[in-house]
Structure formats: C-alpha cells, structure tokens
FITORPA-293326 format. One line per field, with one value per residue (C-alpha): residue number from 0; residue in one letter; chain; x, y, z. Coordinates in steps of 0.05 Angstrom, whole numbers, plus 5000, padded with zeros to 4 digits. Layout:
BEGIN
num	c(NUM/...)
residuo	c(A/...)
cadena	c(A/...)
px	c(X/...)
py	c(Y/...)
pz	c(Z/...)
//
This chain:
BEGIN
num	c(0/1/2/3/4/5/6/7/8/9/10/11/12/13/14/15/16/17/18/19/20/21/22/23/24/25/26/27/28/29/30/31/32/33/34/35/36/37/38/39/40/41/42/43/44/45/46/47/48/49/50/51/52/53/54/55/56/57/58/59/60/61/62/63/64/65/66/67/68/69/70/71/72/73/74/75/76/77/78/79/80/81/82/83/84/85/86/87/88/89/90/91/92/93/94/95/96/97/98/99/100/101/102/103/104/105/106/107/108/109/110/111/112/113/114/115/116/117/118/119/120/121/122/123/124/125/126/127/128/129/130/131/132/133/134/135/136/137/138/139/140/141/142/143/144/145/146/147/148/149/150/151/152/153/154/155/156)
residuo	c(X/X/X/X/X/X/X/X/X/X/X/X/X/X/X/X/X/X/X/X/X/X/X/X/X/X/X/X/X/X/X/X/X/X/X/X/X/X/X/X/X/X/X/X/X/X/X/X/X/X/X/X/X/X/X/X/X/X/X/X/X/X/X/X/X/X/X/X/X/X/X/X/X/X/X/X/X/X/X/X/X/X/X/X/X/X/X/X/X/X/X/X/X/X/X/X/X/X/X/X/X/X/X/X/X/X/X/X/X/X/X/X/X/X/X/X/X/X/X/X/X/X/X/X/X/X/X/X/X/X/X/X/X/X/X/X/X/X/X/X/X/X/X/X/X/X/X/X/X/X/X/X/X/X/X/X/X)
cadena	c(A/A/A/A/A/A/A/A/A/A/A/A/A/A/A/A/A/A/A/A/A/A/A/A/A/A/A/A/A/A/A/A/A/A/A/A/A/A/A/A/A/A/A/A/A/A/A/A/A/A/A/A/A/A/A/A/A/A/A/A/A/A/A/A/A/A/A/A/A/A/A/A/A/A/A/A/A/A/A/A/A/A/A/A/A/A/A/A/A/A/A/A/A/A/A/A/A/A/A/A/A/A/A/A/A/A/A/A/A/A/A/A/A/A/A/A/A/A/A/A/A/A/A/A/A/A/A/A/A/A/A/A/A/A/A/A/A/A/A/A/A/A/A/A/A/A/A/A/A/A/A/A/A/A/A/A/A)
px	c(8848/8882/8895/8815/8802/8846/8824/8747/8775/8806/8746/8699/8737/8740/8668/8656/8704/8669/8597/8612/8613/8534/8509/8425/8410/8406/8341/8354/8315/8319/8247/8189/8134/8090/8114/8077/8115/8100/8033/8008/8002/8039/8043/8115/8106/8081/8124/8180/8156/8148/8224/8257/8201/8171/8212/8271/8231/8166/8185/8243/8297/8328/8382/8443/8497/8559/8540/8478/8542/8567/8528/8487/8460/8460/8411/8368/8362/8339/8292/8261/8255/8216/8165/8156/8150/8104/8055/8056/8109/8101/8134/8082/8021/8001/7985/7938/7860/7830/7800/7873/7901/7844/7861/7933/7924/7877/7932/7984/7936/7935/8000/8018/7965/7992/8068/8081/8113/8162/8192/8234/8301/8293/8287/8344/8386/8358/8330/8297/8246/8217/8139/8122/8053/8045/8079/8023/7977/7991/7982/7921/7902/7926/7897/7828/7830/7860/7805/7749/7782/7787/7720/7697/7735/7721/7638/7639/7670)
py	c(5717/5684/5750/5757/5683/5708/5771/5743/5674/5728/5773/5705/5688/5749/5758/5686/5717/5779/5754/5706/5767/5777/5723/5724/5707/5638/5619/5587/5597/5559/5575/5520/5540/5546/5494/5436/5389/5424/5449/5379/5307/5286/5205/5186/5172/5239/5272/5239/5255/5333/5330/5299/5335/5401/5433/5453/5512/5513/5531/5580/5529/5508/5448/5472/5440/5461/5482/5526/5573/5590/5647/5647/5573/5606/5667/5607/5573/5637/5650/5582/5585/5655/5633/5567/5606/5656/5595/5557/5565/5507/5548/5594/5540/5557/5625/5605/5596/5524/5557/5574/5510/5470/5510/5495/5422/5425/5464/5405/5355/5379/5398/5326/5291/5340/5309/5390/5384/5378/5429/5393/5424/5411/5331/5326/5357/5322/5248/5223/5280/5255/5227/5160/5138/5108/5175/5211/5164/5171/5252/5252/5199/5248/5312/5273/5262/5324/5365/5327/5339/5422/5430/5392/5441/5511/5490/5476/5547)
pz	c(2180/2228/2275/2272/2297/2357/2369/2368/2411/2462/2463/2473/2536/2573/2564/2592/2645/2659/2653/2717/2756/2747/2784/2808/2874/2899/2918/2989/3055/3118/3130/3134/3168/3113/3063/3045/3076/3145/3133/3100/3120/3060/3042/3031/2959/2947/2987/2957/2877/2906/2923/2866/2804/2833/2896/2852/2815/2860/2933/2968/2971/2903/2907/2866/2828/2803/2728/2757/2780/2716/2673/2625/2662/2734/2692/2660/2720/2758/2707/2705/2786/2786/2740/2775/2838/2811/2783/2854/2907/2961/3010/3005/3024/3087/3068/3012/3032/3016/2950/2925/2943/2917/2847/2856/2858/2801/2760/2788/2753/2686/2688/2702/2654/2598/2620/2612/2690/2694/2642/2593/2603/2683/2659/2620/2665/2729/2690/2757/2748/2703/2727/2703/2686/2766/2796/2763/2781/2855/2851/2814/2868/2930/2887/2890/2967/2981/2938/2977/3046/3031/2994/3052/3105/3069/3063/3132/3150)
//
C-alpha cells in the first residue's frame, strides 16, 4: 500500500513538472491606439474602475502575477481572458462604429447592475475588483452620457 502512495505521489509531481512546459500565450501588447483610454475622454474615476475591474480580461494587455505562471492557473487564466476578449475587448474600441460601442456600454450596464462583472474567481483573487454600489453608480452615470453623446454623433452622420 505504501509502494502505491509513492508510486502515485511520484507520478503526481512529474506531471505538475511536465505540465509547466505547456504554457498559453501571454496576452501583452504595447499597442494603444485604439484602446479606450486613447480613443475616449475618460473621467478619472472611470478610468480608474476600468483598470483595477475590467482591463485584466477585456483588452490586449493582461497584468500578470506570479501564480498565473504555473499550469493548470496560467490555462484558466488564458481561458477567462479569451472569452472576456471575445465579449468586449477595449483595445479594440476605436475600430467599433458608434452602434457597437453604444451596445457595448449597454452590455457593461447590465453586467454591472447584475454584479455578474466582474467574474467571481477574478474577485477573489484580485479583492479591489470588486465594484461597490457608488463604482457602479458612476458607470451607469458615464454609460448614460456616453450613450447620448454617440446616438447623438451617429444620427448626425
């Protein structure tokens, strides 16, 4: 019995070992031309609530820390950044047309209301992510203006 527990213990670690070697790629870019922050007037607040609950998964340039280098986190991390990026990519905004944005922001809104964004497992691993009652307050606040100002813009095209 005791030869088994070793043989399994052994077998356990050089998996770990070996699975290391099949890492996804980072999600990092050095390019900003079209990311919100560039493309958009931003207020500070918002700006700053975008950095700490949404840019992780939802633009080209994921901040890393240590325990997102070791599989099978690195994979789940990957995998919660491609869907994020696939739903709304901030990187990606000044390529969209007022009508795609306008429906991004909309999605950002319920989202938020619903407290479904941030994703769970993002929060407990990064606490500060989470949005309080007055950090959603201040994007559905922005996602008002900012609906009026490119309904306003695309009807006047």
């Amino acid at each position: 019995m005791r030869l088994t527990i070793k043989i399994l213990v052994v077998i356990g670690i050089v998996a770990f070992v070996v699975i290391q070697f099949f890492q996804p790629e980072k999600n990092i870019s050095d390019e900003v031309k079209n990311h919100i922050f560039t493309q958009e007037q931003l207020p500070e607040n918002v700006k700053e609530i975008f950095k700490t609950s949404c840019v992780d998964c939802h633009s080209n340039n994921t901040t890393y820390v240590w325990y997102h280098n070791i599989a099978p986190v690195s994979w789940l991390v990957n995998k919660d950044v491609l869907a994020g990026k696939k739903e709304l990519n901030f990187s990606e905004w000044g390529e969209m047309d007022d009508y795609d944005k306008i429906g991004a922001i909309e999605d950002i809104r319920q989202e938020v209301e619903q407290k479904t964004m941030p994703i769970k497992p993002y929060v407990i691993m990064h606490p500060e992510a989470k949005l309080s009652d007055e950090e959603v307050a201040v994007l559905t606040a922005w996602i008002d203006k900012k609906g009026e100002e490119l309904l306003k813009s695309s009807t006047e095209k």
